[in-house]
N, C-alpha and C positions, 0 to 999 in steps of 0.2 A: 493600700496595696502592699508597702514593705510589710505593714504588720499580720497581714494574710500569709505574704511570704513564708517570713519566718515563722509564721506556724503550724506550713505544710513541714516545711525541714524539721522543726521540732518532734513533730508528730511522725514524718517518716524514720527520725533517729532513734524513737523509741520504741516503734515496731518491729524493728532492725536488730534494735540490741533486746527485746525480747525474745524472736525469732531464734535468735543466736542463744540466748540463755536455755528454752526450750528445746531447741536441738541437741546441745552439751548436755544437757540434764537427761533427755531418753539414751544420749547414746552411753551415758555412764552406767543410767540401770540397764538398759540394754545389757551393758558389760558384765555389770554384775551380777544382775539376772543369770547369765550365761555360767559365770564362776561358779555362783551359788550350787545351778544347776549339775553340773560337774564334779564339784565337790559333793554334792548328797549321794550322787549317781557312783563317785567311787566310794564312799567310808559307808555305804549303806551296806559294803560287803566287807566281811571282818575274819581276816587270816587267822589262823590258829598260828599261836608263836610256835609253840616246839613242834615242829613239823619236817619229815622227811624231806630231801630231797627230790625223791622219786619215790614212788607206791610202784610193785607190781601186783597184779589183783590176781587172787586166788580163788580157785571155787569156792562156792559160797559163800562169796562178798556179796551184799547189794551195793546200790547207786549211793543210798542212805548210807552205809557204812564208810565207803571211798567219799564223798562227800564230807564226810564229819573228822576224815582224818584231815583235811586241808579249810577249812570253812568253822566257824561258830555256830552258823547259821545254814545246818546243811538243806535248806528248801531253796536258798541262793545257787544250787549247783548251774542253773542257767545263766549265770550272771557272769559267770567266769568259764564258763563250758566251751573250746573252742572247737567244733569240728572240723578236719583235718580231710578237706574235699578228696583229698590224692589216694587217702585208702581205701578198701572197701568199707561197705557200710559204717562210715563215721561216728553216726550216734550211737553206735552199738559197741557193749567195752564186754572183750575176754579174758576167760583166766589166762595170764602171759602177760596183758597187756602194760606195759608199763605207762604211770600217770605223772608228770610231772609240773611244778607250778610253775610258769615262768612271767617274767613282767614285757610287756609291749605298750610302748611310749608310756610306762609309768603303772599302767593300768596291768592289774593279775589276769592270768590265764592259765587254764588246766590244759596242759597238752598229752596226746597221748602218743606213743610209737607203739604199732602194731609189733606183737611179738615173732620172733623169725626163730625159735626153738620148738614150735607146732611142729610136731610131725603130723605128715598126713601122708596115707594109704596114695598108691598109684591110682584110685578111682577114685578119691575125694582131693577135690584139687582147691575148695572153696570154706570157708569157716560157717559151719550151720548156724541158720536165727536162732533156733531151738537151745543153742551153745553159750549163746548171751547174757551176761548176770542182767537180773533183775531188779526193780526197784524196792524190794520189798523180800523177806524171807519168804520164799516160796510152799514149802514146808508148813510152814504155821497158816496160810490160808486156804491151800491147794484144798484142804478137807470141807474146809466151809463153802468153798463155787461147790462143791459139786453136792452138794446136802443142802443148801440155803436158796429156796426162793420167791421171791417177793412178787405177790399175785394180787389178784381183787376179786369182790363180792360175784362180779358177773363172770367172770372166767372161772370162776372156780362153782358154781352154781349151775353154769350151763356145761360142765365136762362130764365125761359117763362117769358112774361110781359103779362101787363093789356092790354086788346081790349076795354072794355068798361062794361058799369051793363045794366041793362034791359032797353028794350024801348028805347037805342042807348045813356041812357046815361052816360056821359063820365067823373062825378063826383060819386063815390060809397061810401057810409058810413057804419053804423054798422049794421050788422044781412043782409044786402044787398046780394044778390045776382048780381055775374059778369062772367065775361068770360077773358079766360088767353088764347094766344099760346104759343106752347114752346113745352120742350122735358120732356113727362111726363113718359118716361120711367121706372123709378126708382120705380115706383108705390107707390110713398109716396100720403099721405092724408093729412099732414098738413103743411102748407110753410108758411114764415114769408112773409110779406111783404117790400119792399125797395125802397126807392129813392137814388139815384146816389148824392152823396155830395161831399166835397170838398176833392181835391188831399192833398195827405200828401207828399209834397217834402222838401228833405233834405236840408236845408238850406245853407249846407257848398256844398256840391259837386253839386247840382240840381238835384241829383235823384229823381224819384217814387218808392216811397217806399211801396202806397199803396192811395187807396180809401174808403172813409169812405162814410159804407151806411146808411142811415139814415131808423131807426124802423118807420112803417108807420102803422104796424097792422099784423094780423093773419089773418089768411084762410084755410078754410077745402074743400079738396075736393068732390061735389056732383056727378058728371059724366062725364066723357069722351069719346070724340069721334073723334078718329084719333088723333088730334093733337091739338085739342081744348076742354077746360075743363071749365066746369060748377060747379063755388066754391063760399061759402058763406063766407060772412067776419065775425070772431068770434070775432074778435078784430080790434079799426080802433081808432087810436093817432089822426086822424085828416081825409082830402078827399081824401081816394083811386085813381090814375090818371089814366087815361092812362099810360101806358110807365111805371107804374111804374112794378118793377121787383119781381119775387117770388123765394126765396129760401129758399131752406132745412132750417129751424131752427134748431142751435146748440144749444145745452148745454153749456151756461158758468160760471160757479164761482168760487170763492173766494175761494181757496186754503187752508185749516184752519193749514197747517204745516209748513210754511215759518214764517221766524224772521227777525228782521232789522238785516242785516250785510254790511258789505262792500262787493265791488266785487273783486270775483275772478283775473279778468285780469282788466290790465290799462282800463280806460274810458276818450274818450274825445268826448262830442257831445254837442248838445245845445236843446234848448227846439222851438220847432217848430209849436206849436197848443195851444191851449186854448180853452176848449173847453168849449160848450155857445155860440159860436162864439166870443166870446172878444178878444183883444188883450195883455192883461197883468191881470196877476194874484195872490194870495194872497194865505195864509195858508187855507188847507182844498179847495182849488182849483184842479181840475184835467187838468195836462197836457198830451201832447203829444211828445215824445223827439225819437230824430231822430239813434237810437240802440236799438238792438234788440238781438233775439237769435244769428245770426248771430254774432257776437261780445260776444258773453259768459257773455250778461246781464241773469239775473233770477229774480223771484219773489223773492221783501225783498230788494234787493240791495238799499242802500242806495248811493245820490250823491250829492256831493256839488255844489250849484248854483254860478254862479257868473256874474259881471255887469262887462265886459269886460272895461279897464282902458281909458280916455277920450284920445284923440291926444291935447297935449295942446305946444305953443310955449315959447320954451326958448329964452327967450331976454337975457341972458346971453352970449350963448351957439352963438344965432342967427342961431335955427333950430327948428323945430320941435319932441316933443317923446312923444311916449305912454305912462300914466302912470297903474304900477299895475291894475293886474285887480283886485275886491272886491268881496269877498266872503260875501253874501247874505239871504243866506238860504239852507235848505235843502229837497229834495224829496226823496219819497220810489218807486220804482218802483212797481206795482203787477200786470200787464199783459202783455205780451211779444208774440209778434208776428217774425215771420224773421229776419224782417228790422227794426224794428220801436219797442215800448212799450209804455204802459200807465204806468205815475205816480200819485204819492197824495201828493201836497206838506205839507211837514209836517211842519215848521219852515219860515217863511220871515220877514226878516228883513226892507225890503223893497219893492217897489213895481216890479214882475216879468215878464218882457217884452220877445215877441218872439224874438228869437236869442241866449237871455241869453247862455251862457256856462255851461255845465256839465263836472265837474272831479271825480276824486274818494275821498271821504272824509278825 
């Protein structure tokens, strides 16, 4: 019986002081876990040393610019971005506005104060969206939304096309009157004009991703009858064809509430267009890169380029191997379709050939 005893005590003494080792041992990773986690979460953001005190931002800054004056890594602008509930529209930075960095319990912060040297008219009492720097040179893409659009085989196959302009002929220009068939059901009056351009296929897999129609002009409807409409061209980029195709005109621009960040989920794609028709591209270039909404890209997304590593032979080894691949440069994404987005590259380091590689920065 004693020696049962004592080896219930034994036995509860060492579940005890296990119990206790186990507890001190989570609660230290615990701890450190935490530190860890805190420390990645600040040094992940990296100050430019010579840096102003205070920016005030001027017309024609973007977010990218004002970002790269305070930041290494201007797609971090959220990571130190504080908005400032008490003004109006917060997210939104004007020219006036003054940007300053300041530290809270340790941690960086961009603060801004609303500028109070706006003059405004006794009838405007408010700062316009319209007035708000943008995340991107506006200027260098403004021309591409309104010429660039990304269509498919069945939309662009089931839309009226051109028959021809008066007196059978078969070349139409501006103020010109033509003739379209098609399904004018919809009873719209004004259609963009289009030519059929180049497939947008995925480089890595060979998908279709999409077809790029090319702006040719505007057109307004004058009358129809059955299934043939009589419409004058209001707008014409160049010769109205035959064949060429009429669709609904969208609405597209420029988002003014989107920031450089990273993305949300992994990215791995490559860049698959250049558009101009070139084949390699340079800062303030717009591409084409083969993700889209599909893949949980958004406007702002920032991603790092890179120059996939050369196959070179080891005379050592007596084989062949890849080396590293070279990070490059940088793009923003700002329009997203399905499959597919347009970027702006923001940064090259070198010169940016189709294929290139996209990861997350």
């Amino acid at each position: 019986m004693k020696k049962f005893g004592l080896s219930r005590v034994l036995l509860a003494a060492v579940l005890f002081t296990s119990f206790v080792t186990t507890l001190s041992f989570s609660n230290e990773s615990f701890s450190n876990e935490s530190a860890s986690n805190q420390s990645s979460s600040t040094q992940s953001v990296v100050i430019n040393q010579d840096l102003p005190n205070s920016y005030t931002v001027v017309r024609g800054d973007t977010l990218w610019d004002i970002s790269a004056v305070f930041l290494q890594d201007p797609w971090m602008w959220p990571e130190i971005w504080h908005a400032n509930q008490q003004i109006d529209n917060p997210h939104l930075i004007y020219p006036g506005d003054v940007i300053s960095l300041v530290y809270i319990n340790g941690v960086p912060q961009l603060k801004i104060v609303r500028s109070r040297e706006v003059k405004l008219s006794p009838e405007i009492r408010s700062l316009d969206h319209d007035e708000a720097i943008s995340a991107l040179p506006l200027n260098v893409i403004s021309t591409f939304l309104s010429k660039t659009r990304v269509t498919d085989d069945a939309t662009l196959n089931g839309a009226p096309y051109v028959l021809g302009g008066a007196e059978r002929r078969i070349l139409v220009g501006m103020s010109d009157d033509f003739y379209a068939r098609g399904d004018f059901a919809a009873n719209r009056l004004n259609y963009g004009i289009y030519r059929r351009g180049e497939p947008y296929i995925d480089p890595q897999s060979g998908e279709l991703l999409g077809i790029r129609a090319i702006d040719i002009g505007a057109a307004r409807v004058k009358a129809l009858k059955e299934d043939v409409a009589t419409l004058n061209a209001s707008r014409a980029e160049g010769e109205i064809r035959v064949k060429d195709r009429l669709l609904v005109a969208e609405e597209r621009t420029l988002a003014s509430t989107f920031y450089p960040r990273a993305p949300e989920t992994e990215i791995n794609g490559a860049v698959m267009n250049v558009e101009e028709g070139v084949r390699n591209a340079g800062a303030l270039d717009v591409v084409a890169i083969n993700r889209g909404d599909r893949d949980g890209l958004q406007s702002g997304d920032t991603l790092a380029i890179f120059k996939r590593g050369e196959l070179v032979k080891d005379r050592v080894a007596s084989e062949r191997i890849r080396l590293p691949d070279e990070r490059i440069g940088l793009l923003m994404v700002f329009d997203t379709y399905e499959k597919m987005s347009f970027a702006l590259v923001m940064e090259a380091d070198r010169q940016i050939d189709l294929g290139d590689l996209l990861r997350n920065p």
